[in-house]
C-alpha positions in Angstrom: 18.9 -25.9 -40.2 22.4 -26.1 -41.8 23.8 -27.4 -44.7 25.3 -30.2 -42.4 22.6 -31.2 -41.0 18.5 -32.4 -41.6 15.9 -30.3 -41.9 13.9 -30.5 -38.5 10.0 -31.1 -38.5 7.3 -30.7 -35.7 4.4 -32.8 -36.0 1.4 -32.3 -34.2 -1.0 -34.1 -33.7 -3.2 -36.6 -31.6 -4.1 -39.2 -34.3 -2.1 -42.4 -34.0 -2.5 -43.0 -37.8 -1.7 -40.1 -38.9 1.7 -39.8 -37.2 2.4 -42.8 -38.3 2.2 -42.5 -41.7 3.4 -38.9 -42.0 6.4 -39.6 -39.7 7.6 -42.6 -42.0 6.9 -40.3 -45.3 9.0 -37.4 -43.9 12.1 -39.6 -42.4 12.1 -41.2 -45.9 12.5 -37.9 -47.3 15.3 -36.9 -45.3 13.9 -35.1 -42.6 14.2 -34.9 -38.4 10.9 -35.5 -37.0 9.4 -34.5 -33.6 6.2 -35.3 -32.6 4.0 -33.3 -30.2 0.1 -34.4 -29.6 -1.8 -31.4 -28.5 -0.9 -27.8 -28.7 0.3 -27.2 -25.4 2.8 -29.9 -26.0 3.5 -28.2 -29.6 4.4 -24.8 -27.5 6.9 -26.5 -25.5 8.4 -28.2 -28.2 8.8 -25.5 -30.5 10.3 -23.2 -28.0 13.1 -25.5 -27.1 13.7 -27.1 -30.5 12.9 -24.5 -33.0 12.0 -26.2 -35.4 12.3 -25.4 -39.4 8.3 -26.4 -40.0 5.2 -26.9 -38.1 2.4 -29.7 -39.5 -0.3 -28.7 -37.2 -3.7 -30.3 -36.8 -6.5 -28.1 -36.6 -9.0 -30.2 -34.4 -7.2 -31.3 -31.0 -8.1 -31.4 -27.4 -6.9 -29.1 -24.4 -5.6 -26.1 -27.4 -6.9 -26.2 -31.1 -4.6 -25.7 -33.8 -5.3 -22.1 -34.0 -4.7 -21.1 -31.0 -1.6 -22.9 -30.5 -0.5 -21.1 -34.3 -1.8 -17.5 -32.8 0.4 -18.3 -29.8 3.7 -19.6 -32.0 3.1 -16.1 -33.6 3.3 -14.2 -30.1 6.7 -15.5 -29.4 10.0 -14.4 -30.9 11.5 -17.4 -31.2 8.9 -19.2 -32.9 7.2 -16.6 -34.9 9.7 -17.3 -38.3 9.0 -20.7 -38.5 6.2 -21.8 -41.1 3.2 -23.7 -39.9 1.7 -25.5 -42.2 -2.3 -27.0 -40.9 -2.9 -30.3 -41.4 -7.0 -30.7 -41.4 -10.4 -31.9 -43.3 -11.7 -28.7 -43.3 -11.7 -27.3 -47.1 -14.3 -24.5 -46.9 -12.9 -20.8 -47.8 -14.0 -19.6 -44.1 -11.5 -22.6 -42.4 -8.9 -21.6 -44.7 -8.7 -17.7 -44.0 -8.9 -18.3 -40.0 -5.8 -20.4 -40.5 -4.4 -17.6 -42.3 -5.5 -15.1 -39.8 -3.8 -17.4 -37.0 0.1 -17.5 -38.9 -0.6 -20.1 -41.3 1.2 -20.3 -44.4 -0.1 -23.7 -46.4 -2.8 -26.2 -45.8 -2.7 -30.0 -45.8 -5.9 -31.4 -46.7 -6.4 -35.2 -44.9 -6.7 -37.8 -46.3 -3.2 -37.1 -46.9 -1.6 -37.4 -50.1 2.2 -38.4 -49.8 3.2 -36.6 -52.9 1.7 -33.3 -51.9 2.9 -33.8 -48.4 6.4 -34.0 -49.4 6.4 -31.3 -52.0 4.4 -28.9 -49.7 6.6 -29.2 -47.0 9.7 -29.4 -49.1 8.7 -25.9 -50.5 8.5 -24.5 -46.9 12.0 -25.8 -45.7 13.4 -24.1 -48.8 11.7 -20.5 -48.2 12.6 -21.3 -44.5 16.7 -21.6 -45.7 16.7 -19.0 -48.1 14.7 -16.5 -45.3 18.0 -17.1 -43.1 20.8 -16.8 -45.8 18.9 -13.2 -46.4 18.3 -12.3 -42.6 22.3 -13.5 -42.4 23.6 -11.2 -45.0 21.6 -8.7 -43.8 23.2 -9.2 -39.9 26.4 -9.0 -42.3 25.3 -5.8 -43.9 24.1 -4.4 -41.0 27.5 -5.0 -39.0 29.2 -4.1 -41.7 27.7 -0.6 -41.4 28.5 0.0 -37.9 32.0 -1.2 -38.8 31.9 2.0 -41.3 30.6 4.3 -39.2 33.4 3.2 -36.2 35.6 3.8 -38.6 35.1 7.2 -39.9 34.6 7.9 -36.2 38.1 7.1 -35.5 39.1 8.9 -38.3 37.6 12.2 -37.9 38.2 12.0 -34.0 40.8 10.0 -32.5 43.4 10.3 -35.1 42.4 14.0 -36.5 42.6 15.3 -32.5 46.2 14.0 -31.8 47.3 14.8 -35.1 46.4 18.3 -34.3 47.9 18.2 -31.4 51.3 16.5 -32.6 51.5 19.1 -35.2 50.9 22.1 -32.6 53.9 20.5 -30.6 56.3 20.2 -33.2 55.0 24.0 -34.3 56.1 25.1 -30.9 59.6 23.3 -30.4 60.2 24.4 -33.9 59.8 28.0 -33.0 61.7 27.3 -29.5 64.8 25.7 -31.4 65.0 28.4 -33.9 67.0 31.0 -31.0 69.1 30.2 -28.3 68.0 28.5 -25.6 68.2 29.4 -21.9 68.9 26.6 -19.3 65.6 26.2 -18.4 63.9 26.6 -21.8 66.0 24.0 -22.3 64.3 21.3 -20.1 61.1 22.9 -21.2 62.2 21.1 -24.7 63.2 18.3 -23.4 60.3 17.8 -21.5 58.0 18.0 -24.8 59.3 14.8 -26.3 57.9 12.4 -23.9 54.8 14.2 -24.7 55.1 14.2 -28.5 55.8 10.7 -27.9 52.3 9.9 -26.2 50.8 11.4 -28.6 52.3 9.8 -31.4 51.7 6.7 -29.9 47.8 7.4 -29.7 47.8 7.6 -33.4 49.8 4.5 -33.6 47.2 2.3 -31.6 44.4 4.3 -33.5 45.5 3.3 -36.9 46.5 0.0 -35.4 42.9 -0.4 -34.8 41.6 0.7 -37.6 43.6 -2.0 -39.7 42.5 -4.8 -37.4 38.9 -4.0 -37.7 38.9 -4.1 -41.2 40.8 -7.2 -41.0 37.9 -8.4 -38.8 35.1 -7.4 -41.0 36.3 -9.3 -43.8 36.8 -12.4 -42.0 39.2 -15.2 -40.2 39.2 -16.7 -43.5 41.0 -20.5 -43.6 41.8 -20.7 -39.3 44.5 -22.8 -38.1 46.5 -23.9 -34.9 47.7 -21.2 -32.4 49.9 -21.5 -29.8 48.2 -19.2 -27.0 51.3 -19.1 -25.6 53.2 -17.7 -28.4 50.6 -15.0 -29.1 50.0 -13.9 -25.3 55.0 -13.3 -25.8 54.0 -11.4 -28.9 52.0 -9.1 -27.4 54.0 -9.1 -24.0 57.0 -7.8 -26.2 54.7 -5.3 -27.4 53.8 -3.8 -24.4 57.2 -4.8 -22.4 57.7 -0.4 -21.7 54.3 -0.3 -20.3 55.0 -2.8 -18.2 58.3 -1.6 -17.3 56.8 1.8 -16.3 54.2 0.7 -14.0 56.8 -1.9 -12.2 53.7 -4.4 -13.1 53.6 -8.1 -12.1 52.8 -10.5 -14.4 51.7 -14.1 -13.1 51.4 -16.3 -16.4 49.6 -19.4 -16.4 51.8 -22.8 -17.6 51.1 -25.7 -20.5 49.1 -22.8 -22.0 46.9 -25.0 -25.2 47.1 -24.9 -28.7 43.4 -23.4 -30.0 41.9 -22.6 -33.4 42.4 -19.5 -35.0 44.6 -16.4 -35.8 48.0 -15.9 -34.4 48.0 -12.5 -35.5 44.3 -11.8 -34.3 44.3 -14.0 -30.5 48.0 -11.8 -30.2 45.6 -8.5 -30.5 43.3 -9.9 -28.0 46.0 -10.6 -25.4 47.6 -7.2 -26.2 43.8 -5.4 -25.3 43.2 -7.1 -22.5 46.5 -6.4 -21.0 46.7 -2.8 -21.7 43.7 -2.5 -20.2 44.9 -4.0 -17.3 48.0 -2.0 -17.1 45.6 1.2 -17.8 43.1 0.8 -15.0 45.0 -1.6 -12.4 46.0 -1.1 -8.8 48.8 0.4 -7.4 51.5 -1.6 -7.3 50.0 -3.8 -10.7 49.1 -7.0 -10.7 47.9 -8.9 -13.2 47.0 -12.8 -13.6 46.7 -15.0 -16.6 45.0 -18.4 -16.7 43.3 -20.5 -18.2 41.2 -24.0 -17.9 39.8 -26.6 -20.4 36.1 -26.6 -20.9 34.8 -29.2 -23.1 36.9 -28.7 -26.4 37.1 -25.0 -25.6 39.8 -23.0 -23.8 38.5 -20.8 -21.6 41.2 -17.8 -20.6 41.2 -15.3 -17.9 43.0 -12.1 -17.2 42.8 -10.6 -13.6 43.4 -7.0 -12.4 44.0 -5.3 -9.2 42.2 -2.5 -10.0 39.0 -0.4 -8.8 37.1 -3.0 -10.5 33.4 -2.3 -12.7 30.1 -2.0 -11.7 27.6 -3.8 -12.7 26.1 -1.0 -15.1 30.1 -1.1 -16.5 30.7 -4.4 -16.9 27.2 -4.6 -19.1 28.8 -1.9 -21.6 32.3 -2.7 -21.2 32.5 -4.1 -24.6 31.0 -1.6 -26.7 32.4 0.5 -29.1 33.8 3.8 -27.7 33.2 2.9 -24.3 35.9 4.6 -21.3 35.0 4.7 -18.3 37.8 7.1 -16.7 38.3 9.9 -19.2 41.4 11.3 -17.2 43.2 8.3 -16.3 44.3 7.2 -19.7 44.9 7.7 -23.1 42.3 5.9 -25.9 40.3 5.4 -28.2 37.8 3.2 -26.6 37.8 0.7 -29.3 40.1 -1.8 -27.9 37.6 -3.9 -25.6 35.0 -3.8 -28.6 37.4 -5.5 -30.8 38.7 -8.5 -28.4 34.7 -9.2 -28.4 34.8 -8.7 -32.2 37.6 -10.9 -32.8 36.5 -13.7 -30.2 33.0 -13.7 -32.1 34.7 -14.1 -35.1 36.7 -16.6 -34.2 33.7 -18.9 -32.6 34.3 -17.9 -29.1 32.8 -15.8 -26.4 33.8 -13.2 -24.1 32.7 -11.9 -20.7 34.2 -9.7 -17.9 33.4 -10.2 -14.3 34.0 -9.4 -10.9 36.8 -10.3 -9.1 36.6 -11.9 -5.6 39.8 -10.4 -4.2 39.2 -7.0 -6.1 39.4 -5.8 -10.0 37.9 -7.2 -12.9 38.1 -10.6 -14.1 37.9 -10.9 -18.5 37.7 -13.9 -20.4 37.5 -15.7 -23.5 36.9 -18.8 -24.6 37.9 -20.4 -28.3 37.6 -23.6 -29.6 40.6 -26.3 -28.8 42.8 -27.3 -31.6 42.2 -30.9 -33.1 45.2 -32.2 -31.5 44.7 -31.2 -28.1 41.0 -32.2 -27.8 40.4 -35.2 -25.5 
């Protein structure tokens, strides 16, 4: 249930009468009605609508209400939603098996359409509020592992090459302070490409550092991005890269205007490509492209590389994740946060095999209003 949209109701029940007067009392109030008229039925409903509350007779044929409550409990994606028994039966014994099924409420027939409506009035608004607090506590709860990656970073990936950056310097320092022999001199020389590696690790570590707290607090207002621009933006980013590992490019044409960040979809493009250009074959190639899917984008970046196994591709996306220590440098953040930012954004992300070879990652994100069909 959203703000947007009605509340949904199940009604269950087997009684002609009975669903007809309930179902016109709860439309008039506003409210989505399915109707289900035995238990079994109720079971199957529920599971594929999930519903925001359950009216649920207690006396049916085939599965009493009971039963079909015990077994709305048993599932997880029907145990949260209320059930409220609709039945004659007022003695205290009736009441507590209810209870003892996953009840929450009774109903007492002959119906009274005042209580009906407040009753299950009450129960939709419990049922909203229950999913604003299990939301901010998804929030709270993400926002804590968004902490914790953060002071991981910190105390590991940037404290390790600052150590190491500061032992460099130390030594060329100490080299530089006397003369220098021919081939002490190359020995210098040769540090700075080094230093410069390094200093570049820090660089994409505090780079990700900024963008996952940009993340955590939100796209905020989203607008229309030109994929096109923001795949150049982080091309000219990596343009040395590229350069050094005499990659090919393939870029896909028309490329669409979608909803979002500029800034945030460049990051994505950047991640995915350095990837790429970390783990790809020898000589590089890379492909970009992308189809429509609805009013959705869906992009793809393939490799040439060794590929990922299944047991790989399932973990690919979490946070710290490398799976070739020694063939480049990292902080194993980067795939973690194109699924961050794509989730953030209302899209998804995946990684598959490649037919030909390599790995296969996409994205989808929704289509700008103007280029939806």
């Amino acid at each position: 249930m959203s703000d947007a949209s009605p509340p949904t109701v199940l009604l269950v029940d087997d009684t002609p009468e009975n669903i007809g007067l309930l179902l016109r009392e709860l439309e008039l109030g506003g409210m989505r009605v399915l109707v289900a008229l035995d238990g079994l039925e109720a079971l199957e409903v529920a599971t594929r609508a999930e519903p925001d509350v359950i009216l649920l007779d207690v006396m049916m044929p085939r599965l009493d209400g009971y039963e079909t409550c015990r077994r709305l409990k048993a599932m997880p994606r029907t145990r949260p939603i209320p059930v409220l028994f609709m039945t004659a039966l007022t003695d205290t014994e009736a009441k507590l098996r209810g209870f003892a099924a996953g009840g929450v409420d009774y109903i007492t027939k002959p119906f009274d359409r005042e209580e009906v409506r407040v009753r299950v009035a009450t129960h939709l608004e419990l049922r909203r509020a229950q999913r604003v607090v299990a939301e901010r506590g998804r929030l709270l709860e993400q926002r804590a592992r968004d902490t914790e990656a953060l002071a991981r970073m910190v105390a590991h990936d940037l404290r390790n090459p600052l150590s190491t950056l500061a032992g460099g310097l130390a030594t060329l320092e100490e080299q530089l302070a006397g003369p220098l022999e021919p081939d002490e001199r190359g020995e210098v020389a040769g540090m700075v490409p080094w230093l410069r590696d390094v200093a570049g690790q820090m660089a994409d570590a505090i780079d990700a550092v900024l963008l996952l707290l940009d993340v955590t607090r939100g796209p905020g207002e989203l607008a229309s991005v030109d994929s096109r621009y923001a795949l150049q933006l982080a091309l000219d980013r990596i343009d040395d890269r590229v350069l050094a590992r005499g990659a090919t490019i393939e870029l896909a044409g028309g490329m669409p205007i979608i909803t979002g960040r500029a800034t945030w979809l460049s990051e994505v493009w950047f991640q995915l490509l350095d990837n790429a250009i970390k783990y790809g074959g020898e000589p590089l190639e890379v492909r970009v492209s992308w189809a429509r899917d609805g009013e959705r984008a869906r992009f793809e970046l393939r490799d040439n590389g060794p590929g990922l196994t299944p047991e790989q591709r399932a973990r690919v996306f979490e946070e710290f994740t490398r799976f070739h220590q020694a063939r480049a440098r990292g902080n194993g953040l980067g795939l973690a946060l194109v699924r961050r930012v794509i989730e953030r954004l209302g899209g998804e992300v995946g990684v598959e095999a490649s037919p030909g070879g390599g790995a296969a990652f996409w994205f989808s994100l929704p289509l700008a209003p103007s280029e939806r069909a």
